[in-house]
N, C-alpha and C positions, 0 to 999 in steps of 0.2 A: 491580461493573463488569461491563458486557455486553460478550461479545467474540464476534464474527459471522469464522467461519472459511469463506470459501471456496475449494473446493480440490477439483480433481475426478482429481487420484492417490493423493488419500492421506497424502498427502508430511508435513505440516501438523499431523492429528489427532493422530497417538501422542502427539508436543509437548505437545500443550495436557490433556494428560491429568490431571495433576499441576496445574496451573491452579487459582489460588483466585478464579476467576469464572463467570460465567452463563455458557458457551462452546457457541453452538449452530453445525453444522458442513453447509452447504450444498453439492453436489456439481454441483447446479443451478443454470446460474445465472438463470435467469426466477426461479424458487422462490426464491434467496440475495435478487435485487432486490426481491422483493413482500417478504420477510422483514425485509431493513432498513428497507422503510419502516414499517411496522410495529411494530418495536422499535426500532429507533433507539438503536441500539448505540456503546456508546465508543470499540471499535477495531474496524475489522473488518481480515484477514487474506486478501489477496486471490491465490492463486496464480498466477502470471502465464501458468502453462502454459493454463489454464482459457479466456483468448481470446488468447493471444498478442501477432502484432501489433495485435488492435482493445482490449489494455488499458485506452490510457489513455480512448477513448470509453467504454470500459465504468466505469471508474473516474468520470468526467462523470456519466452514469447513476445510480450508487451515492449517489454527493452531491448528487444533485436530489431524490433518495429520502430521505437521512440526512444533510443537512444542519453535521450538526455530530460526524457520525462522522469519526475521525480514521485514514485508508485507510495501509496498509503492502502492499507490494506483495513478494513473495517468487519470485523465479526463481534458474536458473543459472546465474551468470557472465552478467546481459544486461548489454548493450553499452550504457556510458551516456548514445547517443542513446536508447535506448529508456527508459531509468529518467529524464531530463529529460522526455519526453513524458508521463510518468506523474505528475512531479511537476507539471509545469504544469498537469495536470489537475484538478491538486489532490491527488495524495497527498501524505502527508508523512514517508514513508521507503518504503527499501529493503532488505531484506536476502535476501544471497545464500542461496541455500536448506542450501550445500554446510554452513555454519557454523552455521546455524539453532538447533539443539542448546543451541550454547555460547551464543548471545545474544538466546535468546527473552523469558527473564525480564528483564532488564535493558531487552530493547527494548521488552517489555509495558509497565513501569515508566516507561520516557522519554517513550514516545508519551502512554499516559495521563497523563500530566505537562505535558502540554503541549509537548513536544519534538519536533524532526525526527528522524529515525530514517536517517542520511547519512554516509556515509563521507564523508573532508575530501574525496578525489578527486571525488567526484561535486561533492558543495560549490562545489570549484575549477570543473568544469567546467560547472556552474548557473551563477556567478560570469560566466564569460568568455561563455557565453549571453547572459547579459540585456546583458552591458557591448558585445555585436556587436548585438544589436538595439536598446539606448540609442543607441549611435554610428551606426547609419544611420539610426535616427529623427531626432535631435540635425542633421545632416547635410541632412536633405530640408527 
């Protein structure tokens, strides 16, 4: 499994140390986008401090490049307008950086599995997203 770490504190690498995969660690992110295209990585690990609020374009980006990389997105406590903007971009999880430790394996595991990577809260509030944009579409 190839796993593409972008992350420009640090925050991220110690983690993947111990990692039984290919784990290359970009601090760049022009160099991390020419790199996923390139290798075309299973998961990549996107720190969300790295662009902030232009995440989830940058995540857009990521997946025009890697197509079938499976994007996880790692901040502090964001606010889950910002983690819906990321998912509709197409990531497919979240996890808060502060617990990272405890559920990096498990998340490595889910994501390459085919799983979202989602607390139920976000879930719920993805959920009541799409069901206020259903109902004013539904509506016009």
């Amino acid at each position: 499994m190839k796993i593409q770490v972008i992350d420009n504190i640090g925050q991220i690498q110690p983690l993947m140390l111990m990692a039984e995969a290919d784990v290359a660690f970009y601090s760049d992110e022009i160099q991390a986008l020419n790199a996923a295209e390139q290798l075309q990585p299973n998961i990549i690990l996107l720190n969300f401090a790295l662009r902030g609020s232009q995440t989830a374009d940058y995540t857009n980006l990521l997946l025009a490049a890697s197509p079938t990389s499976n994007i996880v997105i790692i901040g502090d406590d964001l606010h889950e307008e910002q983690i819906l903007h990321c998912v509709l971009a197409g990531a497919k999880g979240y996890q808060n950086s502060l617990s990272l430790a405890a559920y990096i394996n498990r998340m490595i595991h889910a994501v390459a599995a085919g799983e979202a990577w989602l607390s139920r809260k976000i879930v719920a509030y993805l959920l009541d997203a799409i069901h206020r944009n259903y109902s004013v579409q539904a509506i016009s």
